[in-house]
C-alpha positions in Angstrom: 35.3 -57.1 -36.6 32.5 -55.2 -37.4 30.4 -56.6 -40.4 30.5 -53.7 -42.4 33.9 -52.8 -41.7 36.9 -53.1 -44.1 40.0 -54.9 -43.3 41.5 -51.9 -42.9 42.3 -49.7 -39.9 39.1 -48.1 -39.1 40.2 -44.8 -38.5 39.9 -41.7 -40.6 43.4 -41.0 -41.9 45.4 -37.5 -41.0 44.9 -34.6 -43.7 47.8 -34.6 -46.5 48.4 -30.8 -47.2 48.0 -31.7 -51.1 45.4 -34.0 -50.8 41.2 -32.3 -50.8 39.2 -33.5 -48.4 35.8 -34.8 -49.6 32.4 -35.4 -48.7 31.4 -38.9 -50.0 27.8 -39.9 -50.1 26.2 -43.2 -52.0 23.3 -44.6 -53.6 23.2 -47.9 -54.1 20.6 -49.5 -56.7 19.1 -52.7 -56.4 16.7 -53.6 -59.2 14.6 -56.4 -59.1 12.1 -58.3 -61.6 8.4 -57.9 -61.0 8.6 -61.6 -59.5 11.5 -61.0 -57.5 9.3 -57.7 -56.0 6.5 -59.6 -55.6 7.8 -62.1 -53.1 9.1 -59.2 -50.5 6.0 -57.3 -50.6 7.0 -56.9 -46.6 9.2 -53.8 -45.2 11.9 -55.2 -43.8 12.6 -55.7 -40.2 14.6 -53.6 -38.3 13.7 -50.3 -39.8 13.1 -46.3 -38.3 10.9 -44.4 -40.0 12.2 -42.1 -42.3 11.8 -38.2 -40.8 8.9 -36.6 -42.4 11.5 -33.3 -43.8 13.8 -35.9 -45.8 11.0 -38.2 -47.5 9.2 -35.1 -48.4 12.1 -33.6 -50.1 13.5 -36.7 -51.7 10.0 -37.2 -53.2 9.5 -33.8 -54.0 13.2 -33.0 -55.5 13.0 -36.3 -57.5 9.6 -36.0 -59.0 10.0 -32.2 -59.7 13.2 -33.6 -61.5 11.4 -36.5 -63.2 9.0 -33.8 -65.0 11.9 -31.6 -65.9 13.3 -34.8 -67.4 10.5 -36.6 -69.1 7.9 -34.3 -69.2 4.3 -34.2 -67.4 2.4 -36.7 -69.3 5.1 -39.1 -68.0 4.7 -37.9 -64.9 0.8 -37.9 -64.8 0.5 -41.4 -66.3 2.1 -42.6 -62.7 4.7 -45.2 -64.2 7.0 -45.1 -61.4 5.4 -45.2 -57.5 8.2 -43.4 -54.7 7.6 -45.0 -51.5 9.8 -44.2 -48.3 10.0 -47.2 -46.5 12.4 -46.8 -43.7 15.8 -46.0 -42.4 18.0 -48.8 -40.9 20.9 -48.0 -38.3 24.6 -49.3 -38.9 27.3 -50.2 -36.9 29.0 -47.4 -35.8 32.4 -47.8 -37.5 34.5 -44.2 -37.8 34.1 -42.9 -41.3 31.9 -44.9 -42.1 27.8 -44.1 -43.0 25.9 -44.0 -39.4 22.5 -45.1 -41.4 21.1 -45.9 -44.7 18.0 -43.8 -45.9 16.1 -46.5 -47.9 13.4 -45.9 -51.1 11.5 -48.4 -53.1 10.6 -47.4 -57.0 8.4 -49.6 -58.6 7.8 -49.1 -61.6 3.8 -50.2 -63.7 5.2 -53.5 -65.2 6.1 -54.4 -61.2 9.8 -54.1 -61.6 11.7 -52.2 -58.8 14.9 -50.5 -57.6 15.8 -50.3 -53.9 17.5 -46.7 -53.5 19.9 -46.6 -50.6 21.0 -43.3 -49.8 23.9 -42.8 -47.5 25.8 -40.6 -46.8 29.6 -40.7 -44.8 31.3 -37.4 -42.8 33.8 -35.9 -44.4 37.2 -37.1 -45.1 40.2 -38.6 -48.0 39.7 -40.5 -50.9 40.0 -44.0 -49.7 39.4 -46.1 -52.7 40.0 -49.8 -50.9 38.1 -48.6 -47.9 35.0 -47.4 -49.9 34.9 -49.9 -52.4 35.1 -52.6 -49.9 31.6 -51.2 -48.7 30.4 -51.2 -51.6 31.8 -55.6 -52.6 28.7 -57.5 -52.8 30.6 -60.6 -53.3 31.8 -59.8 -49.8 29.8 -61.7 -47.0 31.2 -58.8 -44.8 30.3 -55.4 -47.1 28.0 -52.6 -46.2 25.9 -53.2 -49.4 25.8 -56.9 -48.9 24.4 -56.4 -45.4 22.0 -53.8 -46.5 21.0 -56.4 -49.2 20.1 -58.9 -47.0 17.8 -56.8 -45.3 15.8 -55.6 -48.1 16.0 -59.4 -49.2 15.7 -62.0 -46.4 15.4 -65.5 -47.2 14.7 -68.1 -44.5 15.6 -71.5 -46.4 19.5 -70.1 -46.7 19.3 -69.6 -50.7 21.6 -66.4 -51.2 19.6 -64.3 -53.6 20.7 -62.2 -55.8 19.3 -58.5 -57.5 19.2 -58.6 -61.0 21.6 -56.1 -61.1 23.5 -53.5 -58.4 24.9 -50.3 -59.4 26.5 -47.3 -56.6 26.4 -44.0 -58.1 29.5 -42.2 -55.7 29.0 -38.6 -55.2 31.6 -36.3 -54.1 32.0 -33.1 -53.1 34.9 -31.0 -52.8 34.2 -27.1 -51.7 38.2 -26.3 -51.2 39.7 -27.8 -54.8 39.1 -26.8 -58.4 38.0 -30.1 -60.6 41.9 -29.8 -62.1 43.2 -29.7 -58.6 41.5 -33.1 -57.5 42.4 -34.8 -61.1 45.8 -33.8 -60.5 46.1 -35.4 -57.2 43.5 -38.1 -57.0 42.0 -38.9 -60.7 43.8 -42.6 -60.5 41.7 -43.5 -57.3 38.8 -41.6 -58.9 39.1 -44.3 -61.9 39.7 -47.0 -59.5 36.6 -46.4 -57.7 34.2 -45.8 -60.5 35.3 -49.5 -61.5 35.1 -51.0 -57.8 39.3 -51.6 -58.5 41.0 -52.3 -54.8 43.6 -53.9 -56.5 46.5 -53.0 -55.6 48.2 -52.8 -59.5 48.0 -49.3 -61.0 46.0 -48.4 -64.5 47.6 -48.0 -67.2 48.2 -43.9 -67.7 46.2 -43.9 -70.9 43.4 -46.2 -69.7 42.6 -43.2 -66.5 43.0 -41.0 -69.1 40.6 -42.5 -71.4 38.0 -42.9 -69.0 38.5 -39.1 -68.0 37.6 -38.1 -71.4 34.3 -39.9 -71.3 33.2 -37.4 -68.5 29.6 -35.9 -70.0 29.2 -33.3 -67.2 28.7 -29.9 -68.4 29.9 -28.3 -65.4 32.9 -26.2 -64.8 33.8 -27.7 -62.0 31.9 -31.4 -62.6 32.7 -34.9 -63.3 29.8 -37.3 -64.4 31.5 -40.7 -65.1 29.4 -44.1 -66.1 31.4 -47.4 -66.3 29.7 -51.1 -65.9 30.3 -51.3 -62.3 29.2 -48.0 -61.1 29.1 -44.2 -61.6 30.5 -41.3 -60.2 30.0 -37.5 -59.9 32.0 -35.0 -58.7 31.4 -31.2 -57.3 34.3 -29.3 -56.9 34.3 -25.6 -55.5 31.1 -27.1 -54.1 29.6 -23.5 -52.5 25.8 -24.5 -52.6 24.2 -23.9 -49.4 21.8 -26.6 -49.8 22.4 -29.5 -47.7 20.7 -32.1 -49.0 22.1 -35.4 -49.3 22.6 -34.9 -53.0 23.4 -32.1 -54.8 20.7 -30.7 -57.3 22.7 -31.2 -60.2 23.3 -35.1 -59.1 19.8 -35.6 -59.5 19.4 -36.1 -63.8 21.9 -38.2 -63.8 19.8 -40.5 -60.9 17.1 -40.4 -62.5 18.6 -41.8 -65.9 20.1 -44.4 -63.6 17.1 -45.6 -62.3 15.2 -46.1 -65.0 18.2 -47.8 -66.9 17.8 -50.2 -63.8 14.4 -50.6 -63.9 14.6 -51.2 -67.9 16.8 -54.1 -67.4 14.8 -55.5 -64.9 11.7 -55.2 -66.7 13.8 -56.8 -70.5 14.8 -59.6 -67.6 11.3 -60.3 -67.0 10.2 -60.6 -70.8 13.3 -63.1 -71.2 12.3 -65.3 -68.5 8.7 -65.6 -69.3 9.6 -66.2 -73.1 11.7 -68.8 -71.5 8.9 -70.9 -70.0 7.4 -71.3 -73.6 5.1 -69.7 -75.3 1.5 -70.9 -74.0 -2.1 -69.6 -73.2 -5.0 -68.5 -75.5 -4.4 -66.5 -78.0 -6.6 -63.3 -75.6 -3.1 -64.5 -73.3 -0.8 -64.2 -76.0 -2.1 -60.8 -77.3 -2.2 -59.5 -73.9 1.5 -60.4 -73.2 2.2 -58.5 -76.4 0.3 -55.5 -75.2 2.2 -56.0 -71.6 5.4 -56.0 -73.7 5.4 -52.8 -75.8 4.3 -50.9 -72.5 6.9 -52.2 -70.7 9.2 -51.0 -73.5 8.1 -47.7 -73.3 11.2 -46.1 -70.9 13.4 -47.7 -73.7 12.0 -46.5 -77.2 10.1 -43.4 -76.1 11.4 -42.3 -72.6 14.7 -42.8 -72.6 15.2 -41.5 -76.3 13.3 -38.5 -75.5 15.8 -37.5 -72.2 17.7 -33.9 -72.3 20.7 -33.8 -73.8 22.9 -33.5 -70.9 22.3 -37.2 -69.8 21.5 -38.2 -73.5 25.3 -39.4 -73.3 24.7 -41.5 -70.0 22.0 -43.4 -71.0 23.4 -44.5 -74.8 26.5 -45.5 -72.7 24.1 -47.2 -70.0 22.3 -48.9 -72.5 25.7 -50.3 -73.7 27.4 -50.7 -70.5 24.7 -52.0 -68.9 23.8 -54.9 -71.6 20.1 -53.3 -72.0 20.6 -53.1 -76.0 21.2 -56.9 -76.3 18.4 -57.7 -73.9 16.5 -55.4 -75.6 17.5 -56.9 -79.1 16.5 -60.5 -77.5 13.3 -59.4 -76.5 12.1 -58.0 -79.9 13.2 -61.0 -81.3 11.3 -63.2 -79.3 8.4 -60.6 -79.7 8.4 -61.2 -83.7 8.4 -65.0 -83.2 5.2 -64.2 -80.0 3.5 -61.9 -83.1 4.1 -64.9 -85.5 2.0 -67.7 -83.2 -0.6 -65.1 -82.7 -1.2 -64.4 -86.3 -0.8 -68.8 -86.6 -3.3 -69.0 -84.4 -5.4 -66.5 -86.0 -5.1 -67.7 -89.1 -6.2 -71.4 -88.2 -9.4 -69.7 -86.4 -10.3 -68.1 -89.5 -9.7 -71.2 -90.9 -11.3 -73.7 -88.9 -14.7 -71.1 -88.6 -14.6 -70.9 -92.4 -14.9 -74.9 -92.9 -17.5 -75.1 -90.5 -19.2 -72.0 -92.0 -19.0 -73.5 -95.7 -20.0 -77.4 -94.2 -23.3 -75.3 -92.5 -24.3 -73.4 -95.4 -24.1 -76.2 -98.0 -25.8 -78.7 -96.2 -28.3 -76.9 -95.5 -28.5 -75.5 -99.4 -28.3 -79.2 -100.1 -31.6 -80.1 -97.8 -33.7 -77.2 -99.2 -33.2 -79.3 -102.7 -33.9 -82.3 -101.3 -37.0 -81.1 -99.6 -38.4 -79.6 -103.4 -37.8 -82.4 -105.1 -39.3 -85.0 -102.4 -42.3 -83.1 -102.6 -42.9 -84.0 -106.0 -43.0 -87.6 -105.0 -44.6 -87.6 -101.6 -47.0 -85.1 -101.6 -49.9 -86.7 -98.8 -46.3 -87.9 -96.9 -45.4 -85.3 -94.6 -42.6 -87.8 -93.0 -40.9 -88.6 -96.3 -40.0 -85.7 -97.0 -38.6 -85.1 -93.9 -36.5 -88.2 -93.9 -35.0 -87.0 -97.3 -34.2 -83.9 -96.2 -32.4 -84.6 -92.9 -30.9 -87.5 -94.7 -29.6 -85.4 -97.5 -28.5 -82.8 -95.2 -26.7 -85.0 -93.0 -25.0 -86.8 -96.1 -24.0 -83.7 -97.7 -22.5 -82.6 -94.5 -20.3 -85.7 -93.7 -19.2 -85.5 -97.8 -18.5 -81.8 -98.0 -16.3 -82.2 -94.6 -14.2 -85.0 -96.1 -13.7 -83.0 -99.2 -12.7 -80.3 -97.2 -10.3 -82.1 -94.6 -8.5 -83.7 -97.4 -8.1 -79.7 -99.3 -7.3 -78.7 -96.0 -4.6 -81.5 -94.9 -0.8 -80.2 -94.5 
């Protein structure tokens, strides 16, 4: 069996008069920490370069729709880094994607997505077939085998992305949107939550999850749920034939840098993990590193248009980036804490030294005026009071201050 096949038959099945015929095409996001990224710093083997036409315009139609989105400041401060890194062939299975288009987006902190484009011919809504491609739990599936690419690991320890999210995208050029609801919005439920059980939803529940479409389309569907998202084009007529449809693309963008935000929160949490340590130049600079990093969260992301506004408060939900995000503020108060500590005890520790100096050498000028009363021919008298005065004073105004200065 082929080892991105399904265990079902592998044929395209015959055209139901009632039933649209789609044309299905993927992304699949891997994000990974800055660590993670750092240890595959290597394009992966087995790659064909990417034709000059299609990385040009998926770097071109992206970024144009990243400054659209976020402005150009955002764009001009060069957060995020597009980098086509190669196309890998697949098994030829009937239906199934022929190759997988793959983009690395790294963003400043280090963090990264993967992007996987592919793209399948045309044919039914399969929702077991599909979503079995995209099981990474199965050893078998066509994301778990492009995973493993992108992510080799000689010594056999099965790593994992820090998180995996497919965006589906159909389109459907002979159907109105009610049309396909009518006949296929259970499956279309079912896939947007990777569901190839066999067991039905609950009428309300598909309905429910309908309702929380945010496309402002006619004919569109823009669904996010925990395990995926989904848009749909019905009475698709554009002539473009791009992998993705233009109006697809604000809702990728939001995706990716939800991805990239939980990656970069993940981060934050595992170095506050290994303990809070360094000078305090370290500590302050991991604070600085910190609200940067933080920037797609409290200033990007809040600031999107208002037609994916709705995507990325649900993301941030769905996606558990508020609670990481809660975690790493708190944490963050507690790093701000042991920096103003350790401040504190510098201040401290310079001002006992400071006031030890200063007296003791107050203390020696005396001694040296009065000793000159006594020994005026004596030149080494004086001297010897004064140093020993000084040093005595010293040693006395220390104690007293250690003891003032004791917890």
């Amino acid at each position: 069996m082929s080892p991105i096949a399904p265990q079902l038959p592998d044929t395209v099945p015959p055209h139901v008069d009632n039933t649209p015929m789609l044309q299905p095409a993927f992304v699949l996001l891997f994000a990974v920490t800055p660590d993670a990224a750092a240890q595959h710093t290597e394009v992966p083997q087995g790659l064909r370069v990417i034709p000059d036409e299609f990385a040009e315009s998926y770097r071109g139609r992206l970024d144009a729709m990243q400054q659209r989105l976020l402005g150009e400041p955002y764009l001009q401060a060069r957060r995020l880094t597009r980098t086509a890194v190669g196309r890998l062939p697949l098994p030829s299975v009937e239906g199934a994607p022929v190759h997988a288009d793959i983009h690395l987006v790294t963003h400043k902190s280090g963090a990264a997505v993967w992007e996987v484009w592919l793209r399948a011919p045309p044919q039914l809504l399969e929702v077991a077939r599909w979503v079995a491609w995209l099981d990474m739990q199965d050893p078998n599936s066509l994301a778990r085998q492009i995973w493993r690419t992108l992510s080799p690991d000689a010594t056999g320890h099965v790593s994992e992305p820090e998180m995996m999210l497919p965006l589906v995208v159909l389109r459907c050029a002979a159907c109105t949107l009610n049309e396909l609801l009518d006949t296929s919005g259970h499956d279309l439920i079912k896939l947007l939550h990777r569901d190839a059980a066999n067991e039905r939803f609950k009428a309300s529940f598909v309905q429910q999850e309908l309702d929380a479409d945010f496309c402002r389309r006619e004919h569109g569907l823009s669904l996010v749920a925990r395990n995926g998202a989904l848009d749909v084009h019905a009475q698709f007529q554009d002539a473009d034939e791009s992998l993705l449809p233009h109006n697809t693309l604000p809702l990728l963008v939001t995706l990716e840098l939800l991805c990239l935000e939980r990656a970069v929160l993940r981060s934050f949490l595992n170095r506050f993990a290994q303990g809070v340590y360094g000078t305090t130049e370290d500590l302050i600079q991991l604070r600085r590193d910190i609200f940067d990093g933080l920037e797609e969260y409290y200033g990007t992301l809040a600031k999107t248009h208002g037609y994916t506004a709705e995507a990325t408060a649900l993301g941030e939900t769905l996606f558990g980036i508020n609670d990481l995000f809660d975690s790493v503020v708190e944490r963050l108060g507690a790093l701000t804490f042991e920096i103003t500590t350790r401040n504190q005890k510098a201040v401290t520790q310079l001002g006992f030294w400071l006031t030890t100096s200063f007296g003791a050498i107050e203390t020696g000028f005396v001694a040296a005026s009065i000793s000159t009363w006594y020994y005026k021919d004596n030149l080494s008298a004086v001297l010897g009071w004064t140093v020993g005065v000084t040093l005595a004073t010293t040693l006395v105004i220390a104690g007293l201050l250690r003891w003032r200065l004791k917890p």
